[in-house]
NUMINU-679224 format. One record per residue: residue number from 1; residue in three letters; y, z, x of N, C-alpha, C in turn. Coordinates in pm, 1 decimal. Layout:
# NUMINU-679224
{NUM, 'Ala', {Y, Z, X}, {Y, Z, X}, {Y, Z, X}}
...
This chain:
# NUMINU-679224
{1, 'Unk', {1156.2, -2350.9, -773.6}, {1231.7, -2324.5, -894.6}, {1168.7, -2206.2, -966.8}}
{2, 'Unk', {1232.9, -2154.8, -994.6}, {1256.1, -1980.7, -1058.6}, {1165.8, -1989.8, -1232.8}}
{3, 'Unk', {1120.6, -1880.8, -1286.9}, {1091.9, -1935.2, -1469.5}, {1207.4, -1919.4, -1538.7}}
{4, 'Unk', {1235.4, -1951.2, -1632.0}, {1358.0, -1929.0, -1721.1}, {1369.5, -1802.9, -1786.6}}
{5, 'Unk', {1475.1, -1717.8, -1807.1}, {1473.4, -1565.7, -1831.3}, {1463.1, -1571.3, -1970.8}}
{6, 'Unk', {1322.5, -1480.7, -1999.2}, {1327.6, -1480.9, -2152.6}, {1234.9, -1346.5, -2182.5}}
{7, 'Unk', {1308.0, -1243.1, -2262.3}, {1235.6, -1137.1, -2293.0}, {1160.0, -1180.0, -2390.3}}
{8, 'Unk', {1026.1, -1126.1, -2374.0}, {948.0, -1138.3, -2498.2}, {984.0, -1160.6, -2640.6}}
{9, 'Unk', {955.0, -1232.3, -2724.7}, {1017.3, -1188.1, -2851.5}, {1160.2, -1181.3, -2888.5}}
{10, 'Unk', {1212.5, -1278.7, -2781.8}, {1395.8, -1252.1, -2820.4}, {1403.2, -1431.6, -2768.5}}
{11, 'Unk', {1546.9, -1449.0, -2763.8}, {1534.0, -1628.0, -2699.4}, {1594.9, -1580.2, -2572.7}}
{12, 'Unk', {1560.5, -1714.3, -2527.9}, {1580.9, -1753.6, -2399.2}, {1714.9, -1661.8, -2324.7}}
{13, 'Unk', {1723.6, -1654.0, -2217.6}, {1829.9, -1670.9, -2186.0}, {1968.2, -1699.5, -2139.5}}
{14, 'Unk', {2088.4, -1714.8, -2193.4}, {2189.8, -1788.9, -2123.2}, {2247.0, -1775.6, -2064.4}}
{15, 'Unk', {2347.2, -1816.0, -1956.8}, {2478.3, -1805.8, -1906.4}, {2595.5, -1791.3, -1984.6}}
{16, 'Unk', {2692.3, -1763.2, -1958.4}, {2798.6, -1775.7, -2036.7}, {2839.9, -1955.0, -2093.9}}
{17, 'Unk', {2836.6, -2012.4, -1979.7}, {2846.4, -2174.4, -2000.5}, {2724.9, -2253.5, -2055.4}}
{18, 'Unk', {2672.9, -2169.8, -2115.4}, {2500.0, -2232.3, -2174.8}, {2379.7, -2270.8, -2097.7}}
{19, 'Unk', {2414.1, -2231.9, -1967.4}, {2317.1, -2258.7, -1880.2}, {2174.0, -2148.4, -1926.0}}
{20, 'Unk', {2066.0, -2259.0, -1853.3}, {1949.1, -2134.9, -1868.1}, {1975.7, -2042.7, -1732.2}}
{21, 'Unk', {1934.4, -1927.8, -1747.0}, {1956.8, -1843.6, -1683.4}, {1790.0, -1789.8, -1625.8}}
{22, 'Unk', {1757.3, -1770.3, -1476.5}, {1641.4, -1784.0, -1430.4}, {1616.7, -1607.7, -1409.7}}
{23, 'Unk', {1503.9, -1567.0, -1418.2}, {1460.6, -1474.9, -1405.3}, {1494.8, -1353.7, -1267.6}}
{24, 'Unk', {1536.7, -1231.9, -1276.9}, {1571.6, -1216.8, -1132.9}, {1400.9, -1094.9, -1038.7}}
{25, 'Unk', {1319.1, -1075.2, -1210.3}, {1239.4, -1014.1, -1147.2}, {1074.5, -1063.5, -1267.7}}
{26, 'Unk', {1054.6, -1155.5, -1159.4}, {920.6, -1245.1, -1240.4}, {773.5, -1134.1, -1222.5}}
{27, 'Unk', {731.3, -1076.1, -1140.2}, {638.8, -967.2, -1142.8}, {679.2, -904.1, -1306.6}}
{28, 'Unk', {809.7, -838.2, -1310.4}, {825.0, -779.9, -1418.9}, {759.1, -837.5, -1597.4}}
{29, 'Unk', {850.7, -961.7, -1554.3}, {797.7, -1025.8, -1726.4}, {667.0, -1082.5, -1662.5}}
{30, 'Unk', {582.9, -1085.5, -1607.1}, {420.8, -1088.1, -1627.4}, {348.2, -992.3, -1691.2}}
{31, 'Unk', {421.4, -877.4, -1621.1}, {348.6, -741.1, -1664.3}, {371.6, -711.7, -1851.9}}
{32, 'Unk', {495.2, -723.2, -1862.9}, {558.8, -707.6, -2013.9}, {478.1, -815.8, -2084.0}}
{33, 'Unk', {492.6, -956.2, -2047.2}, {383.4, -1063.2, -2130.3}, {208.3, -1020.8, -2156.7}}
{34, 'Unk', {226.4, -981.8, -2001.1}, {44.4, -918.2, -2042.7}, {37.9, -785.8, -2134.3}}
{35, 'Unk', {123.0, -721.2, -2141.4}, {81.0, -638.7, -2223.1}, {111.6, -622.4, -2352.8}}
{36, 'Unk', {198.4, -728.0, -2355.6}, {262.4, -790.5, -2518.0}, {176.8, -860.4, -2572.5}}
{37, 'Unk', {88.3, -950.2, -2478.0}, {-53.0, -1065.4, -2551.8}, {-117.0, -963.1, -2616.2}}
{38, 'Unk', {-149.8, -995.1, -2695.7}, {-303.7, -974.2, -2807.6}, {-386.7, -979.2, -2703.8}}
{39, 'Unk', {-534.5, -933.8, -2671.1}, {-644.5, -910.9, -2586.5}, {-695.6, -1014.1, -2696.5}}
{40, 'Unk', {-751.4, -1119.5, -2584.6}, {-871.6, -1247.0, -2677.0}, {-733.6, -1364.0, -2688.1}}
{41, 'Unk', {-596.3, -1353.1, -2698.5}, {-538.1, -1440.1, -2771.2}, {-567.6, -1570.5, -2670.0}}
{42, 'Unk', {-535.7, -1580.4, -2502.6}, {-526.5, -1647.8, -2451.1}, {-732.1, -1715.9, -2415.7}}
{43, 'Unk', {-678.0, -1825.7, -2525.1}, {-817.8, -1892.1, -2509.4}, {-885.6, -1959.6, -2346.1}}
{44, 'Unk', {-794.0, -1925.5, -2236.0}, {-848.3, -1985.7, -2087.6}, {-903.6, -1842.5, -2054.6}}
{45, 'Unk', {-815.5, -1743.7, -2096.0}, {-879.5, -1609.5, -2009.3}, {-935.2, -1483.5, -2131.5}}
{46, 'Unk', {-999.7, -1496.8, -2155.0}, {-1044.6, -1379.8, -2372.2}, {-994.6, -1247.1, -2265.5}}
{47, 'Unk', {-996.2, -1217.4, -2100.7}, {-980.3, -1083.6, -2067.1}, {-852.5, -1016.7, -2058.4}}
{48, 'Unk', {-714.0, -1159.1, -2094.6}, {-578.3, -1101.1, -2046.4}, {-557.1, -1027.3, -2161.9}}
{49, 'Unk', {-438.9, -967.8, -2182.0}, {-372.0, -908.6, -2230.6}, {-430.0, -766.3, -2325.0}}
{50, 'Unk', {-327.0, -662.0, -2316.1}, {-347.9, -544.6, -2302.9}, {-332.3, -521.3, -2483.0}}
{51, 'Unk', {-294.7, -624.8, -2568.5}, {-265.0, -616.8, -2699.9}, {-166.7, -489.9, -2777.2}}
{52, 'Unk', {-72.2, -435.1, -2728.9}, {33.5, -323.5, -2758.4}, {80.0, -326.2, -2865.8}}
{53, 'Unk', {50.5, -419.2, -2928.6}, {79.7, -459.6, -3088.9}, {-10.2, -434.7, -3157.0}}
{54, 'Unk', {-135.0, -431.7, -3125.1}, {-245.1, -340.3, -3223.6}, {-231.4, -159.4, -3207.6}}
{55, 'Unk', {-152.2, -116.3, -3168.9}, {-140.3, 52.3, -3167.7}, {-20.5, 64.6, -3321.2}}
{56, 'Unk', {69.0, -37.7, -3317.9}, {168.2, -42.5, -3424.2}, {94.5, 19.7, -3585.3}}
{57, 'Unk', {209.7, 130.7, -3621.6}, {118.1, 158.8, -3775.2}, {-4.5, 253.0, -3736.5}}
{58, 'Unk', {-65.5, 252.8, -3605.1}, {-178.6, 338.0, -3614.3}, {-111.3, 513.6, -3612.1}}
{59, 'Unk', {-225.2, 575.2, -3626.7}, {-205.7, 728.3, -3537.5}, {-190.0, 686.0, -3402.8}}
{60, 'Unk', {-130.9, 762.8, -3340.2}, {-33.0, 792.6, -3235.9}, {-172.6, 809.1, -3144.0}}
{61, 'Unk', {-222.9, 777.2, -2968.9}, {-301.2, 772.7, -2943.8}, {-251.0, 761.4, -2823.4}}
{62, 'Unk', {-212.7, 855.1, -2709.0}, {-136.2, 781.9, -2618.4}, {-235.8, 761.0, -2502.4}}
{63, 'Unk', {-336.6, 836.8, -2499.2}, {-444.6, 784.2, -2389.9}, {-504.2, 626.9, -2430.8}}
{64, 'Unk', {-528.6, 662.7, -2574.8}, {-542.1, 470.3, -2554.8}, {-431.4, 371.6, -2471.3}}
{65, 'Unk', {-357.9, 420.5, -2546.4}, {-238.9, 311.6, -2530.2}, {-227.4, 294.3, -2358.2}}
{66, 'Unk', {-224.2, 413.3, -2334.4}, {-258.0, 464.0, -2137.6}, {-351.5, 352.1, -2081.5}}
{67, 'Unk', {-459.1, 336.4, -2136.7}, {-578.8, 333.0, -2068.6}, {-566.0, 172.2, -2076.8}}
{68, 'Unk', {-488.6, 102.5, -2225.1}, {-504.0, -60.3, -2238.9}, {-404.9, -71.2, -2153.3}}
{69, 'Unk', {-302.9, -18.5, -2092.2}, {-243.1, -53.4, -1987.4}, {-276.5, -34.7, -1864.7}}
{70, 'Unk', {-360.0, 25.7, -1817.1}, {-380.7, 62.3, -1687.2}, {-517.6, -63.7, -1695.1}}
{71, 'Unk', {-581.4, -109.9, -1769.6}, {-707.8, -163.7, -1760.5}, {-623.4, -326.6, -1763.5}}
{72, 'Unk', {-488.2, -356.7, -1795.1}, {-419.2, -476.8, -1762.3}, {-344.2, -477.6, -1656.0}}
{73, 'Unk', {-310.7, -365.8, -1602.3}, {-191.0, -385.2, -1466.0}, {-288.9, -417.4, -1378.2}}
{74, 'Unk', {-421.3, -349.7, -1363.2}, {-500.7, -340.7, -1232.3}, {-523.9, -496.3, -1224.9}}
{75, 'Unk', {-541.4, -591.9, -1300.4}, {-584.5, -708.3, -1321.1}, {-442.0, -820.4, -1317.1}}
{76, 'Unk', {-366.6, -759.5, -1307.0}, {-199.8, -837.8, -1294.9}, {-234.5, -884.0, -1114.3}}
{77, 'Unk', {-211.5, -1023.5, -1066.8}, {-211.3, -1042.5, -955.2}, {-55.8, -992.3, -853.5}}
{78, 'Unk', {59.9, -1000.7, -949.8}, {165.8, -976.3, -860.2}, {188.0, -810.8, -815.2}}
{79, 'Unk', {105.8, -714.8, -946.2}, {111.0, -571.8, -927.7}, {13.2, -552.8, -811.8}}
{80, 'Unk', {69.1, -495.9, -715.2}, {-12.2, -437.4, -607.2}, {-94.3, -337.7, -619.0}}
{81, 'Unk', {-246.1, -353.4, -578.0}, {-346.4, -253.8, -628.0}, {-296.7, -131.5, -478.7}}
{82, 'Unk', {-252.0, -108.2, -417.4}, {-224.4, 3.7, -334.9}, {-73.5, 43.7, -314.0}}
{83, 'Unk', {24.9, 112.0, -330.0}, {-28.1, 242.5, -398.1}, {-84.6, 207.1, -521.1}}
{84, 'Unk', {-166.6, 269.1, -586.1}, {-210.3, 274.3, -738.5}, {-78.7, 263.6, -855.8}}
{85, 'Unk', {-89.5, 143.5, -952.7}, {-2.1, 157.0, -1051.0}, {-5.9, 266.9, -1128.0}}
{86, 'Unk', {85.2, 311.1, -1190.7}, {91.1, 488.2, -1237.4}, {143.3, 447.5, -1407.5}}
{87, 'Unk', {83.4, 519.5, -1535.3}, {174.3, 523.1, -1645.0}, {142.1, 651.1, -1725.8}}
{88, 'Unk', {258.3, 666.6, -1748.1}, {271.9, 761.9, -1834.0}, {399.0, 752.0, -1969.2}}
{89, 'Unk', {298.7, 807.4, -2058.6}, {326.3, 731.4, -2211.7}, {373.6, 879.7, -2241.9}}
{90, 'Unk', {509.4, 881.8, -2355.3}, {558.0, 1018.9, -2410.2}, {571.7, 1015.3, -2564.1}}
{91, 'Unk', {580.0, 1130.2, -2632.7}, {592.9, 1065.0, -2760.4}, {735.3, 1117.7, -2785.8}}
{92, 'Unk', {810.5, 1064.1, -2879.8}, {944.6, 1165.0, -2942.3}, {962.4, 1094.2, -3097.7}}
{93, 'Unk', {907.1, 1148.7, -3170.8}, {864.4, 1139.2, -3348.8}, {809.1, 1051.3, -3312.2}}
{94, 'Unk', {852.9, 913.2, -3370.6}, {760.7, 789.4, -3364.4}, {750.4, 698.7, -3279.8}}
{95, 'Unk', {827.7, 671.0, -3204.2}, {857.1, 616.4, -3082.6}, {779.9, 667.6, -2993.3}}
{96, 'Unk', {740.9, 584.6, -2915.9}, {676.6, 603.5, -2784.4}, {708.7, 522.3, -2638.8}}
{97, 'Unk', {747.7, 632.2, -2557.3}, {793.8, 508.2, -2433.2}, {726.0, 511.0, -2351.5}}
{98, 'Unk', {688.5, 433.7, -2304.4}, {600.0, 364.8, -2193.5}, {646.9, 396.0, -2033.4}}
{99, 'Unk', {630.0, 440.5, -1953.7}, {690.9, 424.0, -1838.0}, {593.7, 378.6, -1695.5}}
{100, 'Unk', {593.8, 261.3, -1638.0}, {466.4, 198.4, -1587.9}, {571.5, 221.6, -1430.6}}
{101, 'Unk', {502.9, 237.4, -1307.8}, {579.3, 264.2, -1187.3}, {450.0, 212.8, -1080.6}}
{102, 'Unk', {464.7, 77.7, -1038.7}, {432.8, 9.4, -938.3}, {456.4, -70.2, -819.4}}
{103, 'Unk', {405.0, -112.9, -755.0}, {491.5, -222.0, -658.5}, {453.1, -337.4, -666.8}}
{104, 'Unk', {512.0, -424.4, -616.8}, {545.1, -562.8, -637.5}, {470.6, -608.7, -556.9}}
{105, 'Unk', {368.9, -684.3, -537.6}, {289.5, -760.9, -451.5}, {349.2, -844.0, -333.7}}
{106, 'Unk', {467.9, -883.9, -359.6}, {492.8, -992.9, -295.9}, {626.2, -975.9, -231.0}}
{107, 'Unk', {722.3, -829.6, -293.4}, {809.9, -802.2, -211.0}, {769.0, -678.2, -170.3}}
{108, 'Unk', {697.3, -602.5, -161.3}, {631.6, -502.5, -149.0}, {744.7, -331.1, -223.9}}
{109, 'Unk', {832.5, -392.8, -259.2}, {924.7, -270.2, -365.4}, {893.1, -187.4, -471.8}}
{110, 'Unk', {889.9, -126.1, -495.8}, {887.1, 1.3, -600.1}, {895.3, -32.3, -720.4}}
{111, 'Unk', {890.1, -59.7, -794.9}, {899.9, -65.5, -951.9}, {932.8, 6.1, -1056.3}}
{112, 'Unk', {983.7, 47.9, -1169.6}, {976.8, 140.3, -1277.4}, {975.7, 75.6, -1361.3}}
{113, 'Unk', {875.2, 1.8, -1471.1}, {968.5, -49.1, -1615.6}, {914.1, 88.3, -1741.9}}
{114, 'Unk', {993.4, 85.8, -1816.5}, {1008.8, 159.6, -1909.8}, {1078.3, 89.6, -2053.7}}
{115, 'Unk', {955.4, 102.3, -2128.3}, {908.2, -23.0, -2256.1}, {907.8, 99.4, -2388.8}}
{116, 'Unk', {989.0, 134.8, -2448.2}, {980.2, 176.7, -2581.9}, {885.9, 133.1, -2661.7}}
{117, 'Unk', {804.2, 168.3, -2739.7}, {719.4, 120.5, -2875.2}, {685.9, 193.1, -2934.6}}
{118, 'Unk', {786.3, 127.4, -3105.2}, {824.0, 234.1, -3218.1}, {650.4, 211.7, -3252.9}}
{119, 'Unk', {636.6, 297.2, -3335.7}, {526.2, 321.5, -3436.3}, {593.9, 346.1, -3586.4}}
């Protein structure tokens, strides 16, 4: 059985007939959860999460922001450490988009996600 589809920070998701609706790419929302956690929040592991919510409100910093992601994908078990996960962060005024391009451990496929975060 599949996890239930739920973007971070939004609810669950449904079917049209109210069904829960199951995830079609679970590598993906690991990667987005880990880098949505606070770093320290998860009291079993103080090393997960990449905390992307502490850059909010700051100066604009995109090698940080680079570097707390690349120092959480390498540590993601479903992201495949060969080829090397790749990101590159852009700015346009305040917004910043994220664009992370890896493969999938377990189907061995290509990846792109691309994660906006306003400032």
């Amino acid at each position: 059985m599949g996890d239930i589809s739920h973007f971070y920070g939004a609810d669950i998701d449904l079917s049209a007939g109210g069904d829960f609706l199951y995830i079609a790419d679970e590598t993906q929302q690991h990667v987005i959860k880990r880098l949505l956690t606070a770093a320290g929040a998860d009291i079993w592991n103080l090393a997960y999460g990449a905390g992307l919510g502490q850059f909010v409100g700051q100066p604009i910093n995109l090698s940080a922001i680079t570097n707390a992601i690349l120092s959480q994908i390498f540590q993601e078990a479903s992201v495949a450490q060969l080829p090397n996960p790749t990101v590159t962060a852009t700015q346009s005024g305040t917004v910043i988009t994220v664009t992370i391009t890896y493969t999938d451990a377990t189907t061995g496929q290509s990846q792109i996600l691309t994660l906006p975060l306003g400032n």
